[in-house]
C-alpha positions in Angstrom: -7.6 -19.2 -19.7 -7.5 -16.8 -17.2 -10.9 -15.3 -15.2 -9.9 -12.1 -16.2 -10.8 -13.1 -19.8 -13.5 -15.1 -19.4 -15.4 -12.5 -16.9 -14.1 -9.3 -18.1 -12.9 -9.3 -14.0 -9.7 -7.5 -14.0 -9.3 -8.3 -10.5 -9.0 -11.9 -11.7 -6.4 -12.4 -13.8 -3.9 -14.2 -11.3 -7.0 -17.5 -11.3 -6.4 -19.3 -13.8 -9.5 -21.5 -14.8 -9.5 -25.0 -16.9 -12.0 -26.6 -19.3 -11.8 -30.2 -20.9 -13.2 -30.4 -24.7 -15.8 -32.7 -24.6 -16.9 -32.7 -28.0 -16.2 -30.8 -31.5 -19.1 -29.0 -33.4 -18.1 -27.8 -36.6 -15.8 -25.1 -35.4 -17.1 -24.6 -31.9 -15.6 -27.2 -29.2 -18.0 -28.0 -26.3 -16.1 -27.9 -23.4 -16.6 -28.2 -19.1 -15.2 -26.9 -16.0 -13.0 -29.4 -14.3 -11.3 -26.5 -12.0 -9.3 -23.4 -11.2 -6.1 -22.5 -9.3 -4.2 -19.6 -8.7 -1.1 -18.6 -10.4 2.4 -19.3 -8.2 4.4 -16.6 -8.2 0.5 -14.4 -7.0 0.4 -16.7 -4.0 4.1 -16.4 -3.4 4.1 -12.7 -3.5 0.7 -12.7 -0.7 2.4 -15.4 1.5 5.7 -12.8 1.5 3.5 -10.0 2.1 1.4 -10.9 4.9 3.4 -13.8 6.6 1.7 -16.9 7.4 -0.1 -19.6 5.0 -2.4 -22.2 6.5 -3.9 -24.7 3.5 -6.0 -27.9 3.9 -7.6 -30.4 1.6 -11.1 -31.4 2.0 -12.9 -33.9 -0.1 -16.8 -33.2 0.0 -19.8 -33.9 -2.0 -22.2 -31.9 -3.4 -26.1 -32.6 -2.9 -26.3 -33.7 -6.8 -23.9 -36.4 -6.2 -20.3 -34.9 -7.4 -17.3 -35.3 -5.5 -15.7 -32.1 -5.5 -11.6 -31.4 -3.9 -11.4 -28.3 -2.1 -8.1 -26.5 -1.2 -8.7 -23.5 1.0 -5.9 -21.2 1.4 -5.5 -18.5 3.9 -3.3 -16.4 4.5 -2.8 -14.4 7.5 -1.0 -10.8 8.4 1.1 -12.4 11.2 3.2 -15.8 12.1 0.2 -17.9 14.0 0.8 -20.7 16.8 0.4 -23.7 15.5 -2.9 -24.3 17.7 -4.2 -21.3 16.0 -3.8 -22.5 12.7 -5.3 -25.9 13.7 -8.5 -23.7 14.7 -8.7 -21.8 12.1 -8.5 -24.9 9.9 -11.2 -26.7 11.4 -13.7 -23.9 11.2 -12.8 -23.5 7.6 -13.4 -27.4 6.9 -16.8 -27.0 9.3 -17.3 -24.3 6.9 -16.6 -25.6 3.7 -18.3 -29.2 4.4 -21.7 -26.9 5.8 -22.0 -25.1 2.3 -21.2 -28.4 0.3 -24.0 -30.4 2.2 -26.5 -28.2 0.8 -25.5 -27.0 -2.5 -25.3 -28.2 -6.3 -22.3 -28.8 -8.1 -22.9 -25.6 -10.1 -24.0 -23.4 -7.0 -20.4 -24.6 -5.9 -18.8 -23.5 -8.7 -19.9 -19.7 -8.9 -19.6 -19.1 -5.6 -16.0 -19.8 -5.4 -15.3 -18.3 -8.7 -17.1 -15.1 -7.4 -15.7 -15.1 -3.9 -18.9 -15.4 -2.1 -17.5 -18.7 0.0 -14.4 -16.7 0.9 -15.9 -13.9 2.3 -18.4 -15.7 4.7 -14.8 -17.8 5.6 -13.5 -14.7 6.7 -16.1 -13.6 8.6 -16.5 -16.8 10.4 -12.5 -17.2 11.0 -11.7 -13.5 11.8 -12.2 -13.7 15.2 -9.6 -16.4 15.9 -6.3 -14.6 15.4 -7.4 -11.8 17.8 
């Protein structure tokens, strides 16, 4: 299901969000959120447009206890030095394991689903590709 249906969003539609069933009621299924990702070919199409892709993957957990896998993704207007995108991936795992440290599970959730997280990320990061 993409975000697009499930918020209305239309700026959305390329995140494409997945639920597990956990348990059938009548003819409603009960379901939770076990995560989100982006469709290819939108990532492809940004990465072409603006250049250079720096990902990482960092593992933290959330002050309720749940290990949560983050992928941060960003993509810059430029080809970067390789020391540059070692920088800017550091601050976005200082970032990243900062927020997690003090936040639920769910607080998680929203915030990357409504793009809070990457917004303060660009804030934080802008300044090191200058």
């Amino acid at each position: 299901m993409t975000q697009q249906e499930f918020s209305g969003d239309f700026t959305k539609m390329h995140v494409i969000l997945r639920f597990r069933v956990t348990e059938c009621v009548g003819q409603d299924a009960l379901t939770t959120f076990i995560g989100h990702h982006h469709q290819t070919d939108h990532i492809r199409r940004q990465i072409r447009r603006y250049r250079g892709k720096v990902d990482d993957v960092v593992d933290v957990v959330s002050t309720d206890g749940y290990l949560v896998r983050l992928k941060p993704l960003i993509i810059t207007q430029k080809r970067v030095q390789t020391s540059i995108k070692q920088a800017m991936r550091a601050k976005a795992r200082e970032l990243i394991i900062a927020f997690a440290a003090k936040a639920t599970y769910a607080k998680i959730q929203t915030q990357i689903l409504d793009g809070t997280d990457r917004k303060s990320t660009r804030l934080n990061s802008s300044h090191l590709c200058n």
